[in-house]
Backbone as a chain_set.jsonl record, in Angstrom:
{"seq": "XXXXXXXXXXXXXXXXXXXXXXXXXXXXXXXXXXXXXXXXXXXXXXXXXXXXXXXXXXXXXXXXXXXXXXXXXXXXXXXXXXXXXXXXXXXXXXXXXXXXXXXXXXXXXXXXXXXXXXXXXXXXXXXXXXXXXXXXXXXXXXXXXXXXXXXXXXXXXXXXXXXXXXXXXXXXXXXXXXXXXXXXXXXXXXX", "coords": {"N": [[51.783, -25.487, 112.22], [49.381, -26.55, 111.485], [47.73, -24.289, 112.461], [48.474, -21.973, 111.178], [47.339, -23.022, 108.704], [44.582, -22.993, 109.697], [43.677, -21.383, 111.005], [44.502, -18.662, 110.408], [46.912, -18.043, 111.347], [50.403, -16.743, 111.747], [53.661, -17.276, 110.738], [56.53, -16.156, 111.717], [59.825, -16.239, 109.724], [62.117, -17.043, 111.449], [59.972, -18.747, 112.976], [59.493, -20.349, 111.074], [62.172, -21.53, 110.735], [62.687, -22.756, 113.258], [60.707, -24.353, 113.856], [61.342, -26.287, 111.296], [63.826, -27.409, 112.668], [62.813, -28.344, 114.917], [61.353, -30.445, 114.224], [62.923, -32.065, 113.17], [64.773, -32.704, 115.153], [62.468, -34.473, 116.907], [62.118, -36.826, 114.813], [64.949, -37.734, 114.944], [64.982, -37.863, 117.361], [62.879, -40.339, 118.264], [64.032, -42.447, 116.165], [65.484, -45.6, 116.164], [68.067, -47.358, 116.241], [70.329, -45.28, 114.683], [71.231, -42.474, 113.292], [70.757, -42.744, 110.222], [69.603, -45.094, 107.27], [66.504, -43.447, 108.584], [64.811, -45.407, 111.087], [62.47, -45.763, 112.468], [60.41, -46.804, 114.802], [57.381, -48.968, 116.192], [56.241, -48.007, 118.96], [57.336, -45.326, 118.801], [55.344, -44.531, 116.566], [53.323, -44.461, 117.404], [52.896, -42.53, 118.994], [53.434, -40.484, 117.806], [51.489, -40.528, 115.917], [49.621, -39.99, 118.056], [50.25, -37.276, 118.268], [49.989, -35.666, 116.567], [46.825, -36.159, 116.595], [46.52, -35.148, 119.03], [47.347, -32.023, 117.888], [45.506, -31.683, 116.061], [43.051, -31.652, 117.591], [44.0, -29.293, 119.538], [43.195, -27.425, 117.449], [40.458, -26.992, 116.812], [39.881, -27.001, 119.409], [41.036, -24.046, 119.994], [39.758, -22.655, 117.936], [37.168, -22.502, 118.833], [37.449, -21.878, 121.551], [38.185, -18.881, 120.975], [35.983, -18.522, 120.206], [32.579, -18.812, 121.672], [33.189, -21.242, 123.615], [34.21, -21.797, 127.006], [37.14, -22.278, 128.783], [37.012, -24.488, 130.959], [34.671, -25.788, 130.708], [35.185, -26.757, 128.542], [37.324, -28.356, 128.614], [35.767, -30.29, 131.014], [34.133, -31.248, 129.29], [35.925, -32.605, 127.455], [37.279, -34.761, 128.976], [35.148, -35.988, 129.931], [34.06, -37.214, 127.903], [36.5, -38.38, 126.477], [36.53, -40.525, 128.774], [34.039, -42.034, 128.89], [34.318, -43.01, 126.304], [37.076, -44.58, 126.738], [36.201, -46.588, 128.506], [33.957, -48.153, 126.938], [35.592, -49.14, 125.052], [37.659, -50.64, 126.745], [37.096, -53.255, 127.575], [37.817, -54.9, 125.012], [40.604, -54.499, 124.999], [42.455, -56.69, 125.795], [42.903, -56.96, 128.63], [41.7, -58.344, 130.778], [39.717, -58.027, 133.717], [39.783, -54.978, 135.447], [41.759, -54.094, 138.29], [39.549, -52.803, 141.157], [40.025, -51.962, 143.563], [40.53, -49.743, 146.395], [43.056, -48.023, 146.161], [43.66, -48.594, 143.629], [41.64, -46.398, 142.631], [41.775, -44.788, 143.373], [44.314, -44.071, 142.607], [43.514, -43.798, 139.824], [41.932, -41.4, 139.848], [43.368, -39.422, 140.846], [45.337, -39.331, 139.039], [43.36, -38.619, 136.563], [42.285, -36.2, 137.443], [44.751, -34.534, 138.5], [46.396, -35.383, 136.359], [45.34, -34.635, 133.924], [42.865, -33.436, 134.012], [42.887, -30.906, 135.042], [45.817, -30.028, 133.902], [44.723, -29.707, 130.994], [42.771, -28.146, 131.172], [44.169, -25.993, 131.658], [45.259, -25.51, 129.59], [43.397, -24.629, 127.662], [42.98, -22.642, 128.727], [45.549, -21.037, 128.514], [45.459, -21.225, 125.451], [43.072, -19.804, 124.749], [44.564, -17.303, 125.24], [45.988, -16.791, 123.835], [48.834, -17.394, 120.916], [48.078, -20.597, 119.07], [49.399, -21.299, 117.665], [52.33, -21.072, 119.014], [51.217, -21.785, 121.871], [50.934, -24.288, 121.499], [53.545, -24.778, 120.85], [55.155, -25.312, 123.579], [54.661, -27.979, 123.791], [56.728, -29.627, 122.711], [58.604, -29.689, 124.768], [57.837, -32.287, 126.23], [59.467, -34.139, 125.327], [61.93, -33.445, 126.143], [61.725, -33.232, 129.05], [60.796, -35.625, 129.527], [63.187, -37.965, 128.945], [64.907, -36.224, 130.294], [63.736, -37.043, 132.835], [63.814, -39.912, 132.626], [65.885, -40.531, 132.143], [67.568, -40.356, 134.97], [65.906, -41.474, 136.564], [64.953, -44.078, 135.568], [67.105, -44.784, 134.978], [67.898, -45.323, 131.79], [69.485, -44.69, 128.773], [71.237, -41.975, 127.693], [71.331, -41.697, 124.522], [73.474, -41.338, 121.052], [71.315, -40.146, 119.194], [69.304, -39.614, 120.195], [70.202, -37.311, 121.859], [71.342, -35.585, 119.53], [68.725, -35.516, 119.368], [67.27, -34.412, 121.005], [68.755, -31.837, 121.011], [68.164, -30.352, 118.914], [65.515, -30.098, 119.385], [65.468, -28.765, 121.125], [66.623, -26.053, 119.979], [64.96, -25.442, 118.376], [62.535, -25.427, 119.491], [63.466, -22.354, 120.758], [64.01, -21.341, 118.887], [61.392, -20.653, 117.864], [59.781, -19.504, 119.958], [61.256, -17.554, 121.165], [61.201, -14.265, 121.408], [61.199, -11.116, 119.6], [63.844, -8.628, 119.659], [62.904, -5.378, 118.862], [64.567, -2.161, 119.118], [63.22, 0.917, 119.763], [64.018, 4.525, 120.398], [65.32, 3.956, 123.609], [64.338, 1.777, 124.912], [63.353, -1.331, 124.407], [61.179, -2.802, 122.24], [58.636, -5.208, 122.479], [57.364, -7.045, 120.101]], "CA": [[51.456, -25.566, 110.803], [47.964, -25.991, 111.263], [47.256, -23.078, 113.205], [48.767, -21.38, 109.753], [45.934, -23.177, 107.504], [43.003, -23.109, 109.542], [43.357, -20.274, 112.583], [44.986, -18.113, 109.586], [48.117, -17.456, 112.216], [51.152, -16.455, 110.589], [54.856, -17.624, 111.744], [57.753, -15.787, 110.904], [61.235, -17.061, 108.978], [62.456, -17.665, 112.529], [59.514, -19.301, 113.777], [59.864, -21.633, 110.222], [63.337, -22.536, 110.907], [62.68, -23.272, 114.296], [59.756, -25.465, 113.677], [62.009, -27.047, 111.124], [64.365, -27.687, 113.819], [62.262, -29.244, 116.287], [60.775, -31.792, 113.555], [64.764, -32.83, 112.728], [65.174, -33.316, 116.589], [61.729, -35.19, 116.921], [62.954, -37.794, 113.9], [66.112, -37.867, 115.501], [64.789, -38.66, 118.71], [62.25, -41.476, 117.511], [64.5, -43.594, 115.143], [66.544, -46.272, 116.931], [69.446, -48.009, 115.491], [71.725, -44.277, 114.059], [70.287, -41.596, 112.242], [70.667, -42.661, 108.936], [68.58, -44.828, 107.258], [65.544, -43.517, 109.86], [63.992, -46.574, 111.816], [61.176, -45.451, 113.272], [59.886, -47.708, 115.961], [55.958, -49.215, 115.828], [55.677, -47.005, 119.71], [57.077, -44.1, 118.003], [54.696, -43.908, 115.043], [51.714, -44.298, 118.008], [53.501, -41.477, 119.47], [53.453, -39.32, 116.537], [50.123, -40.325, 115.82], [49.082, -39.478, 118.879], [50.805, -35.986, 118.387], [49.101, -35.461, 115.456], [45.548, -36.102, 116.689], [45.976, -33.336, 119.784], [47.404, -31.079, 117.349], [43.812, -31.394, 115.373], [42.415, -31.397, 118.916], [44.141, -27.971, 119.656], [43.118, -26.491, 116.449], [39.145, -27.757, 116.912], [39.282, -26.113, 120.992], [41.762, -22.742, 119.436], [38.67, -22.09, 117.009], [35.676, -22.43, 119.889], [37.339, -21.027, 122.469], [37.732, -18.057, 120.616], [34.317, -17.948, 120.026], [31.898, -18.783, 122.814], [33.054, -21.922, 124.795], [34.978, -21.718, 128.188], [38.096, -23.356, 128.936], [36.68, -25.083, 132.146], [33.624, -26.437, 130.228], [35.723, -27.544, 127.078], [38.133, -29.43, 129.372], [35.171, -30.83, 131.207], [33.182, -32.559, 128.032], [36.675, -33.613, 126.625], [37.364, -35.683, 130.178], [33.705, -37.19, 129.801], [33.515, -38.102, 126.531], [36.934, -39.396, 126.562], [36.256, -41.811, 129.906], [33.053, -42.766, 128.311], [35.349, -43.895, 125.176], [38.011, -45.665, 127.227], [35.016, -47.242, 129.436], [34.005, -48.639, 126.329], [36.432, -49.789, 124.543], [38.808, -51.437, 127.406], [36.854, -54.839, 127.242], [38.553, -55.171, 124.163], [41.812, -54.646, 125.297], [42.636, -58.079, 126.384], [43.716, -57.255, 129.527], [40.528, -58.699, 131.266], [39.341, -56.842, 134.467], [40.954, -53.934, 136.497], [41.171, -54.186, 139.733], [38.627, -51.991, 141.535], [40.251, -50.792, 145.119], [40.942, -48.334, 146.775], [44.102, -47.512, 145.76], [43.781, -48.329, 142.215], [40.521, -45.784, 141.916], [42.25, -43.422, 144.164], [45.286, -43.439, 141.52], [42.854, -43.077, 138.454], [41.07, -40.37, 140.389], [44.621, -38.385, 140.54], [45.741, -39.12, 137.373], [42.753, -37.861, 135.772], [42.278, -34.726, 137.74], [46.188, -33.605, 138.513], [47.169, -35.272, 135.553], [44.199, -34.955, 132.756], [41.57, -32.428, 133.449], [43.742, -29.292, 135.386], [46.381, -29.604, 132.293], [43.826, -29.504, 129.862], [41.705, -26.681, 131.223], [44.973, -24.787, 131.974], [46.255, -25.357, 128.193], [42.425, -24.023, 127.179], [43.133, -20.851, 129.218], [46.523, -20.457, 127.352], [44.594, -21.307, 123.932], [42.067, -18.614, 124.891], [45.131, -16.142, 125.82], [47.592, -16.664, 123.148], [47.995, -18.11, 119.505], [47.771, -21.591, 119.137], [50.64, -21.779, 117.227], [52.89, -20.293, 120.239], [51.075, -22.078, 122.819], [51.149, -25.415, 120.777], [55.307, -25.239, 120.339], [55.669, -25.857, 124.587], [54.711, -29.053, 124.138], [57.985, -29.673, 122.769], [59.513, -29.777, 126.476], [57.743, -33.098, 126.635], [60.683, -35.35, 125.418], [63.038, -33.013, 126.54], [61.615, -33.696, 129.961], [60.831, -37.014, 129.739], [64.691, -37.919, 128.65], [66.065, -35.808, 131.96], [63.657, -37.94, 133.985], [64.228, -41.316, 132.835], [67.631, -41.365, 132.35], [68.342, -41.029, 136.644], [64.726, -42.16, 137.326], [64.641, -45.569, 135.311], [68.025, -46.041, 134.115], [67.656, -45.341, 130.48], [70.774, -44.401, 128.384], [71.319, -40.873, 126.473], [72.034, -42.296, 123.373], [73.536, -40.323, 120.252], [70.395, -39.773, 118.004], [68.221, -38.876, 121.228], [70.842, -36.194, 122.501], [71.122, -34.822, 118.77], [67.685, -35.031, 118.901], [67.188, -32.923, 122.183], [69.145, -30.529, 121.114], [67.287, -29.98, 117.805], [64.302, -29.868, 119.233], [65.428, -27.324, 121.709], [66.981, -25.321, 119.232], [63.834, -25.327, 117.545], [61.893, -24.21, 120.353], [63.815, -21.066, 121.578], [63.558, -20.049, 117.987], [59.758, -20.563, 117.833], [59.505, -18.901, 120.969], [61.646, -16.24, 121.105], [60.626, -12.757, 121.139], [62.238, -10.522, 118.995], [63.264, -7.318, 120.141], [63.447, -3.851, 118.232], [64.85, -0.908, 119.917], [62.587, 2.888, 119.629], [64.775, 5.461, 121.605], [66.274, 3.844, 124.509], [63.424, 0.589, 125.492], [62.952, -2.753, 124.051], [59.305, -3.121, 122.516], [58.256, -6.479, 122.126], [55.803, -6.713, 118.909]], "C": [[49.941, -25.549, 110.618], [47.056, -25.072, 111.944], [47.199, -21.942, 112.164], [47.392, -21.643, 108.923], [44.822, -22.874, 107.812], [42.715, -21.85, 110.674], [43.925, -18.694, 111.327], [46.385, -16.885, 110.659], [49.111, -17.354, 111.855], [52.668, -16.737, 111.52], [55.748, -16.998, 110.617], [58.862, -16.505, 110.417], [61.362, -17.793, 110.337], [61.961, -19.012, 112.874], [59.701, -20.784, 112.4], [60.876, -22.608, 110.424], [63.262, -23.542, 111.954], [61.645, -24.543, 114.21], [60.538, -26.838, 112.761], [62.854, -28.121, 111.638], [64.039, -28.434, 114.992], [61.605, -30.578, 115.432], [61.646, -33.009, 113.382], [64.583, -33.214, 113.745], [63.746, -34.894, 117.213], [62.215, -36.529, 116.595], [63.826, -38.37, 114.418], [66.083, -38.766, 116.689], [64.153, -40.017, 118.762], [62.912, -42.42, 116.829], [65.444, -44.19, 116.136], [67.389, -46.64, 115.593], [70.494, -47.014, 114.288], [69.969, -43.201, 113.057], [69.765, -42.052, 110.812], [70.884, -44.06, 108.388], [67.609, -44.81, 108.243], [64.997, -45.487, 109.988], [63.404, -46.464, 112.435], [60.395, -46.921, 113.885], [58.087, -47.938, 115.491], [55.724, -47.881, 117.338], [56.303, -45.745, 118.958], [56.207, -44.048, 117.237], [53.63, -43.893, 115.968], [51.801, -43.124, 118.323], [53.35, -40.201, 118.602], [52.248, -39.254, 116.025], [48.931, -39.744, 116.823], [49.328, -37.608, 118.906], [49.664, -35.244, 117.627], [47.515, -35.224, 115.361], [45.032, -34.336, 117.939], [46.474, -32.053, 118.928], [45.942, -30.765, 116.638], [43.079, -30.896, 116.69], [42.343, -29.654, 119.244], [43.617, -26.804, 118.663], [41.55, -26.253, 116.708], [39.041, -26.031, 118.228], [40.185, -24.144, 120.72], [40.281, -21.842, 118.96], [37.194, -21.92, 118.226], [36.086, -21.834, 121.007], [37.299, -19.318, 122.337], [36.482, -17.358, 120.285], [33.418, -17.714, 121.218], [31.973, -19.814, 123.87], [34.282, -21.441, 126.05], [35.788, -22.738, 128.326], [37.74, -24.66, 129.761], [35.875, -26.245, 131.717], [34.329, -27.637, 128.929], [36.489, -28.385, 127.546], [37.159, -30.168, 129.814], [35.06, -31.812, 130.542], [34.878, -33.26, 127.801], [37.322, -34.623, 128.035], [36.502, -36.856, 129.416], [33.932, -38.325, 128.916], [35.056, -38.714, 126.167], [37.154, -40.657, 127.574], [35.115, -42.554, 129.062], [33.321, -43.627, 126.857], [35.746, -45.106, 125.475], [37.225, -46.668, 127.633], [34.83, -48.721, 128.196], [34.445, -49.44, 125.413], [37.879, -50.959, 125.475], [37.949, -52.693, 127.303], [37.55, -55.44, 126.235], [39.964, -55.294, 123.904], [42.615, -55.448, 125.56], [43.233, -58.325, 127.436], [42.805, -57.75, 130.988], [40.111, -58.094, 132.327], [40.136, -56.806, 135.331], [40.435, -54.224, 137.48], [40.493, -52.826, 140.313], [39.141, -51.515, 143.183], [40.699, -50.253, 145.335], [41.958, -47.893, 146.421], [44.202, -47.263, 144.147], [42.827, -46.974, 141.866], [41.134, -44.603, 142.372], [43.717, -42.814, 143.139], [44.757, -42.964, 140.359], [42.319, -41.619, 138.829], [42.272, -38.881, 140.332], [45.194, -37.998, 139.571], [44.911, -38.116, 136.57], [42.35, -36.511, 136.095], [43.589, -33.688, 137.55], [46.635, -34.004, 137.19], [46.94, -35.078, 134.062], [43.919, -33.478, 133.036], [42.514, -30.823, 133.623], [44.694, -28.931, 134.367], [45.616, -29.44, 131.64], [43.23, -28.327, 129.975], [43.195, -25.784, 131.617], [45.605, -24.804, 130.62], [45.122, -24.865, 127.298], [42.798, -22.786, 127.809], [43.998, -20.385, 128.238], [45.957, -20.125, 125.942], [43.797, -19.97, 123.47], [42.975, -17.391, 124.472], [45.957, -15.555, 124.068], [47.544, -17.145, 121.871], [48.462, -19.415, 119.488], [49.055, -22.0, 118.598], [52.004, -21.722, 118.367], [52.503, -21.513, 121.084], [51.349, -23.535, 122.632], [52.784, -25.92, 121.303], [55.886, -25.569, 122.191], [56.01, -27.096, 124.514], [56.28, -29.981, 123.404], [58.747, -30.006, 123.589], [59.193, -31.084, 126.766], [58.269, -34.4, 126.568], [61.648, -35.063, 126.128], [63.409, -33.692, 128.483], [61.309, -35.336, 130.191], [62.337, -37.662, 129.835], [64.931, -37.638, 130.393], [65.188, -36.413, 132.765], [63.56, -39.569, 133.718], [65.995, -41.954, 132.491], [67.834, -41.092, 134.118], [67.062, -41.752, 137.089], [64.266, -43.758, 136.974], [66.066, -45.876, 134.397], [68.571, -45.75, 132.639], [69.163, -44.339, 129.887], [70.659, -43.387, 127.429], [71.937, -41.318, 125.228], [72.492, -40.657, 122.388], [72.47, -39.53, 119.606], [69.242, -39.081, 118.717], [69.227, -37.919, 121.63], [70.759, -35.587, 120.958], [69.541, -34.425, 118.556], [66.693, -34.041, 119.847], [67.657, -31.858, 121.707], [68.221, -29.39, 119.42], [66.01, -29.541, 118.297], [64.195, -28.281, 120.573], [65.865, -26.322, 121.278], [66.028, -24.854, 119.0], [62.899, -24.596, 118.516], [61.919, -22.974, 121.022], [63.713, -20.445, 120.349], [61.878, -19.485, 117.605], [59.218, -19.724, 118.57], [60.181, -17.592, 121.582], [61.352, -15.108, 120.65], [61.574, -11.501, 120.522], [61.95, -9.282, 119.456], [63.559, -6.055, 119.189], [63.801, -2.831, 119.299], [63.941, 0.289, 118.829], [63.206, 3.1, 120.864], [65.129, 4.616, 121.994], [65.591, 2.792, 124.96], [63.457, 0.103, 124.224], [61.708, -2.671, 123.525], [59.372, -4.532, 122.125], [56.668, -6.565, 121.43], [54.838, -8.007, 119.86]], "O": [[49.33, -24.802, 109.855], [45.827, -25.139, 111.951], [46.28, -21.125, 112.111], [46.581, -20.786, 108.572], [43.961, -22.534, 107.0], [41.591, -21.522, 111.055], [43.513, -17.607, 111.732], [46.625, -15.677, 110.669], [49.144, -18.332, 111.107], [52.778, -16.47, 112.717], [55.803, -17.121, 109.393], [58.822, -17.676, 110.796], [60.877, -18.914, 110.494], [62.624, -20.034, 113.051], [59.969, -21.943, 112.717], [60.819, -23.837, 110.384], [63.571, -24.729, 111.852], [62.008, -25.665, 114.563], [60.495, -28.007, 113.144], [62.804, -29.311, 111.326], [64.773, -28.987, 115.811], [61.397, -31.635, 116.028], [61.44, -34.222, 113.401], [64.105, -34.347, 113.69], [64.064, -35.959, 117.742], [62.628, -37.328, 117.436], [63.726, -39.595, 114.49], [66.684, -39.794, 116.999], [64.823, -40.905, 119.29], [62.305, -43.491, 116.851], [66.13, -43.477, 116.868], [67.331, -46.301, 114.411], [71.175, -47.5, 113.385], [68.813, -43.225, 112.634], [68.651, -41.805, 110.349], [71.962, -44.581, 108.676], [67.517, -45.83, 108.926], [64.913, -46.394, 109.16], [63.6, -47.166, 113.427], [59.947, -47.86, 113.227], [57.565, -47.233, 114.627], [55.129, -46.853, 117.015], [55.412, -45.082, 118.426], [56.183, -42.838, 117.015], [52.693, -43.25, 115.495], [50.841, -42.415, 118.02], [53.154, -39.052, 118.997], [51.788, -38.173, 115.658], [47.826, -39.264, 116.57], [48.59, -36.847, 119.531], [48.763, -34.497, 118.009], [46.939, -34.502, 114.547], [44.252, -33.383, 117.944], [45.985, -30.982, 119.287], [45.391, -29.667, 116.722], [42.575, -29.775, 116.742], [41.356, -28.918, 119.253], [43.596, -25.602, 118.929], [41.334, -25.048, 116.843], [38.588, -24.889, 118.153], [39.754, -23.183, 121.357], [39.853, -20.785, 119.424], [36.363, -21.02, 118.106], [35.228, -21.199, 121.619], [36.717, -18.563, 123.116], [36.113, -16.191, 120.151], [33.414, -16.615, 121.772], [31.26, -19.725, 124.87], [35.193, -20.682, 125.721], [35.462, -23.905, 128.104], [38.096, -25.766, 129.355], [36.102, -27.398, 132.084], [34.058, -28.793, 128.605], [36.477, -29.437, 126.908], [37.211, -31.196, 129.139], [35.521, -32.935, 130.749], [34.984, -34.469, 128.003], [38.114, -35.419, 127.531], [36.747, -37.879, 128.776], [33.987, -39.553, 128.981], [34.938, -39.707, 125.448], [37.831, -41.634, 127.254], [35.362, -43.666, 128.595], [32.697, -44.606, 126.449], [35.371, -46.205, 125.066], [37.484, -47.767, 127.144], [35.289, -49.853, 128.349], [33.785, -50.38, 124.97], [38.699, -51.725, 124.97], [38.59, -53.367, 126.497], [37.964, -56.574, 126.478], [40.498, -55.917, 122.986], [43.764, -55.01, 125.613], [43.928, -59.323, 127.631], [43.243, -57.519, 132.115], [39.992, -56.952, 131.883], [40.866, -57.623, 135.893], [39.275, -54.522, 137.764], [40.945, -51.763, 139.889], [38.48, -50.701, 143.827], [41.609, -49.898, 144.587], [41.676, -46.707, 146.253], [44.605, -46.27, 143.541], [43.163, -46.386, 140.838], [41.013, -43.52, 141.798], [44.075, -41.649, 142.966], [45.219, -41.974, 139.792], [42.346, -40.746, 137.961], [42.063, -37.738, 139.923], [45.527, -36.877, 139.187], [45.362, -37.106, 136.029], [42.086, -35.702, 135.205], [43.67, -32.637, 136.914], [47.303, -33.138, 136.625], [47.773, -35.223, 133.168], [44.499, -32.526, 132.514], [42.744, -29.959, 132.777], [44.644, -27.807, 133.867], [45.787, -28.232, 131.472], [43.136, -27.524, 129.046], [42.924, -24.619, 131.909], [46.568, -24.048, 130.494], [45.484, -24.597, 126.152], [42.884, -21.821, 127.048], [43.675, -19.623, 127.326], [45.986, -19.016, 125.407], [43.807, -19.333, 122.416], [42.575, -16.561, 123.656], [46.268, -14.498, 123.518], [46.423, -17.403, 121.432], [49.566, -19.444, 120.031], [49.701, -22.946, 119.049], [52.672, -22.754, 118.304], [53.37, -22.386, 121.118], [51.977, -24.096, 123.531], [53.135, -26.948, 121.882], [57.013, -26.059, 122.257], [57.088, -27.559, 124.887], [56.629, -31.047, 123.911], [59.707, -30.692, 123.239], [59.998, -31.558, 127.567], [57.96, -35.408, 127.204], [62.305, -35.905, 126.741], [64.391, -34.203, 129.021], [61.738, -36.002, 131.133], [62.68, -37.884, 130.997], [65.068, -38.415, 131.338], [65.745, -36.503, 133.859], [63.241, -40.346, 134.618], [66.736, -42.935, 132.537], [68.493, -42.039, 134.546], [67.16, -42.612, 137.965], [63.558, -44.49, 137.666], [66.23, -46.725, 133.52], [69.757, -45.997, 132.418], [69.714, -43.465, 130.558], [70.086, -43.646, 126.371], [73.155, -41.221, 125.073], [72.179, -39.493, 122.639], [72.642, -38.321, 119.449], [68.447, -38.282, 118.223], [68.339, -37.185, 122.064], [69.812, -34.801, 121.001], [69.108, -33.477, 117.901], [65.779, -33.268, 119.56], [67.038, -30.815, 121.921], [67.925, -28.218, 119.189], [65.406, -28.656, 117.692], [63.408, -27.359, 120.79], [65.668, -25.351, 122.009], [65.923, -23.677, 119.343], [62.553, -23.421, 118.393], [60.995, -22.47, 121.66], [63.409, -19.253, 120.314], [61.408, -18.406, 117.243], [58.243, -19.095, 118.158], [59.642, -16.794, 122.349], [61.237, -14.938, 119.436], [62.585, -11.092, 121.094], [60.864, -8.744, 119.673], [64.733, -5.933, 118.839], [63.172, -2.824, 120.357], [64.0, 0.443, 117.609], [63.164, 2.463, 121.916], [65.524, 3.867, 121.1], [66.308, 2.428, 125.892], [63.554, 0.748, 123.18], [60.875, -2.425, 124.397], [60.286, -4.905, 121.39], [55.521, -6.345, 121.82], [53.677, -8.267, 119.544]]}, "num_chains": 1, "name": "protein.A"}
């Protein structure tokens, strides 16, 4: 949607419904205690707020990478300058001080490379490649996947409102993402 207002990227009926579709499944997935009336959780709404901010995020690095910055570089600074954030602000956290050895620095050190900077600069390449709106609608996969690994990996129970809300949201993404095909003569083109 805001790739629409501010990248001036244009989504077809499809890609509307589908987006529709994945917002229902979102909702769906987020509200405990039945669909109807929603009950949105206090970690859901961080969750959604958090959604909300890398979607601005994506729109911000969409618009500059198109222009003149580099994926590599734009992942870089946004590392920095968010460590130099966290840095700052964890005193406040009240969880008084981290432990400092080897193992713990050696897990931050992984996290933030395998699990921070290489996604980031590989979702600036995409950004670069593709339209924002498109490259945006993956992230979608990230309840889907979460779900199939904590229900055998911690236990956690497919409830009703999270399975209707998987399937919504994967609905939603094969229509977002699907390529429509026309036939000329006897081949497929893909616009």
């Amino acid at each position: 949607v805001l790739a629409v207002a501010f990248l001036g990227e244009r989504l077809s009926g499809r890609q509307r419904i589908g987006l529709v579709c994945g917002f229902v499944g979102v909702v769906s997935a987020v509200c405990s205690g039945g669909l109807w009336p929603p009950k949105p959780t206090l970690a859901a709404g961080i969750v959604v707020a958090g959604a909300l901010a890398w979607a601005v995020g994506t729109i911000v690095a969409a618009g500059a990478l198109r222009n003149t910055s580099h994926p590599i570089s734009l992942a870089a600074w946004q590392m920095t300058v968010g460590a130099v954030f966290l840095a700052v602000i964890s005193p406040f956290g009240g969880h008084g001080h981290a432990s400092s050895g080897a193992r713990d620095l050696s897990l931050v050190l992984l996290l933030g490379v395998i699990g921070s900077a290489v996604p980031t600069a590989l979702f600036y390449y995409a950004l670069r490649a593709g339209a924002a709106s498109e490259i945006s609608a993956w992230f979608f996969l990230v309840p889907i996947i979460g779900v199939a690994s904590a229900w055998p990996l911690l236990g956690e129970r497919l409830t009703l409102p999270l399975g209707v809300g998987l399937l919504g949201v994967s609905v939603g993404l094969w229509l977002v993402l699907r390529q429509r095909q026309r036939l000329v003569g006897s081949a497929p083109v893909m616009p």
